[in-house]
C-alpha positions in Angstrom: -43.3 -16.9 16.6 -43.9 -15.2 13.1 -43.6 -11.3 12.8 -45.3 -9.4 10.2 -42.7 -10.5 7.7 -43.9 -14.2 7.7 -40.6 -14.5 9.2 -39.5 -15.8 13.6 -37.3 -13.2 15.7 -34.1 -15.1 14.8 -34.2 -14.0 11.6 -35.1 -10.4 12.1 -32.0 -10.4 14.8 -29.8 -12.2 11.6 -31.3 -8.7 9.5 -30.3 -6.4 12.3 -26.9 -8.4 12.7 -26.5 -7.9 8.7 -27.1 -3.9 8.7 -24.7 -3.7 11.4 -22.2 -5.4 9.3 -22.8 -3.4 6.6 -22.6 0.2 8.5 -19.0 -1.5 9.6 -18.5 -2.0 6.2 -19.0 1.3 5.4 -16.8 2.5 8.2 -14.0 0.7 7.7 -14.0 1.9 3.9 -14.6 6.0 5.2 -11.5 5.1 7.6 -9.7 3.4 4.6 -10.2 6.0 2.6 -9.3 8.8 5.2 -5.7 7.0 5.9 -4.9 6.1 2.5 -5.2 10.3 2.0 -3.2 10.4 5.0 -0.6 8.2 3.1 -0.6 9.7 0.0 0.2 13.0 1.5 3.3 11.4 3.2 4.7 9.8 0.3 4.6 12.8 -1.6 6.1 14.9 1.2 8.9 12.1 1.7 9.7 11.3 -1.8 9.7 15.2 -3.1 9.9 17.4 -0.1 11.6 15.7 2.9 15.5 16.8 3.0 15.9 13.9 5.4 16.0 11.9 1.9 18.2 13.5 0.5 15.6 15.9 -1.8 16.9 19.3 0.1 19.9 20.4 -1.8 21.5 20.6 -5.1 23.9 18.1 -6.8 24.1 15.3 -8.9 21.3 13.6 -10.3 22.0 9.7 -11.4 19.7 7.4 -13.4 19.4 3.8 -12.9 17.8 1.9 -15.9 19.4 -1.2 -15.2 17.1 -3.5 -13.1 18.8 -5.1 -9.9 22.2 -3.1 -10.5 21.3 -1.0 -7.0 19.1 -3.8 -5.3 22.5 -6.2 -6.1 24.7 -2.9 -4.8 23.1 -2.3 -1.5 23.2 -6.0 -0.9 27.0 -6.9 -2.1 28.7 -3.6 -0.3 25.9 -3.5 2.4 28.8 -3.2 4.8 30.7 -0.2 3.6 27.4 1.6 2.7 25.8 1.2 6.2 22.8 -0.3 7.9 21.1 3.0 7.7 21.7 3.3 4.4 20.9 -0.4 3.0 17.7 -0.2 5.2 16.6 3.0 4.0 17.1 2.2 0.5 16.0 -1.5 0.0 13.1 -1.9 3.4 12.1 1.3 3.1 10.8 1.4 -0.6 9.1 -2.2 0.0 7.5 -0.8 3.6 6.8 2.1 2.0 4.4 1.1 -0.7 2.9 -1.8 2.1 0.0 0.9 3.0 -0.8 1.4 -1.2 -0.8 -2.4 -1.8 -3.7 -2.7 1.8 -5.8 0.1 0.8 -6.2 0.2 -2.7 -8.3 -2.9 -2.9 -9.9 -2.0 0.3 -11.3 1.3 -1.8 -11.6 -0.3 -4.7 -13.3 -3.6 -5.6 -12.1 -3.5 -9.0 -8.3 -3.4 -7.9 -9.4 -6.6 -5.5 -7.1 -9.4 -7.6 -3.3 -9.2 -6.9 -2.6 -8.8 -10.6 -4.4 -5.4 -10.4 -2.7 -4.1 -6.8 0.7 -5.0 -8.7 -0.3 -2.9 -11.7 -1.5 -0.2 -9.7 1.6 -0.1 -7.6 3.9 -0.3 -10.6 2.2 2.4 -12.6 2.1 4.8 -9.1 5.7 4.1 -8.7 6.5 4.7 -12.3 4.9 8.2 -11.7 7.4 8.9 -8.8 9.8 8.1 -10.5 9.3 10.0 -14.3 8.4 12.7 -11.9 11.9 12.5 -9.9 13.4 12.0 -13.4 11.6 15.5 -14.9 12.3 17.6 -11.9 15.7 16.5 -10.3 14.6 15.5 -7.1 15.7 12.2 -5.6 16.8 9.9 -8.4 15.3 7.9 -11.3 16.2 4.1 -10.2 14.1 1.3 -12.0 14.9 -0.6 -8.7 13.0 1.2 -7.1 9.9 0.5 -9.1 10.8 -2.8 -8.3 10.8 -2.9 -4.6 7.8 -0.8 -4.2 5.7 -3.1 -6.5 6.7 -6.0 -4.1 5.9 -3.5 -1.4 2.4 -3.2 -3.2 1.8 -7.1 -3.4 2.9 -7.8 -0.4 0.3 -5.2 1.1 -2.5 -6.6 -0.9 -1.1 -10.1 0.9 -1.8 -8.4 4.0 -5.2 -7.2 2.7 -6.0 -10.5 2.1 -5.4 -12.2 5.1 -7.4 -9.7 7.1 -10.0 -9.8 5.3 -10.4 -13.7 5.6 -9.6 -13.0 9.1 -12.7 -10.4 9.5 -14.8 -12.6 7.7 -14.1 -15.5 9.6 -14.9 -13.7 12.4 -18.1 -12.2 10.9 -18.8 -15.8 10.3 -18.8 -16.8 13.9 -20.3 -13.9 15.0 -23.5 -14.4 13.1 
């Protein structure tokens, strides 16, 4: 049977199916948004405030310029520094940048190609880091910059493969 449109009822139930997607859409970018706030705020508390990092008292500030020299320390005298503090150091600043890497091209169509995320993630890090550097609190280490930008591609991996995932699914579900 033809409705008004010209077009049969399994049509108008592929429209109604298509707005629904689309108010998910929308959802799932207000919630995106909502936790990457969420995020933001942590990583500034943990990365400035927290004196669980180490950001709480005075003493001396060091400066690493030389790329790999801490990523190559942690790993080489992992077993006198400590678990703790070879996990802290080396899976927490890749983990940590994971959530900036998902939701930035989830907000953002513009930073959807991985070349982008990475930039973004560098240049964010970067931040952190001249701003650790300006005000003495934690330290200025370039190796940083580098585990949190693989922290940031490897998010947008995840990112990706969800959104295949979801879209499969949309696929099928349609």
């Amino acid at each position: 049977m033809n409705n008004k449109t010209g077009g049969d009822r399994a049509g108008t139930s592929m429209n109604e199916k298509s707005g629904g997607n689309r108010l998910l859409r929308k959802w799932i970018r207000i919630l995106g948004t909502c936790l990457f706030l969420l995020y933001m705020a942590g990583l500034v508390y943990f990365l400035f405030l927290s004196e669980g990092f180490g950001h709480g008292g005075a003493g001396e500030y060091d400066i690493n310029i030389y790329p790999f020299r801490e990523i190559w320390r942690y790993i080489r005298y992992g077993n006198v520094l400590g678990t703790r503090a070879v996990l802290t150091n080396l899976v927490g600043n890749v983990i940590g940048f994971l959530p900036f890497g998902a939701l930035v091209p989830l907000m953002f169509r513009g930073a959807r190609k991985l070349w982008r995320t990475a930039l973004l993630s560098f240049e964010i890090s970067a931040l952190v880091e001249v701003t650790q550097l300006i005000f003495h609190v934690g330290c200025f280490d370039v190796d940083d910059m580098i585990l949190n930008t693989l922290g940031g591609v490897l998010g947008y991996l995840m990112f990706i493969t969800l959104s295949r995932w979801y879209l499969r699914i949309e696929g099928r579900a349609n």
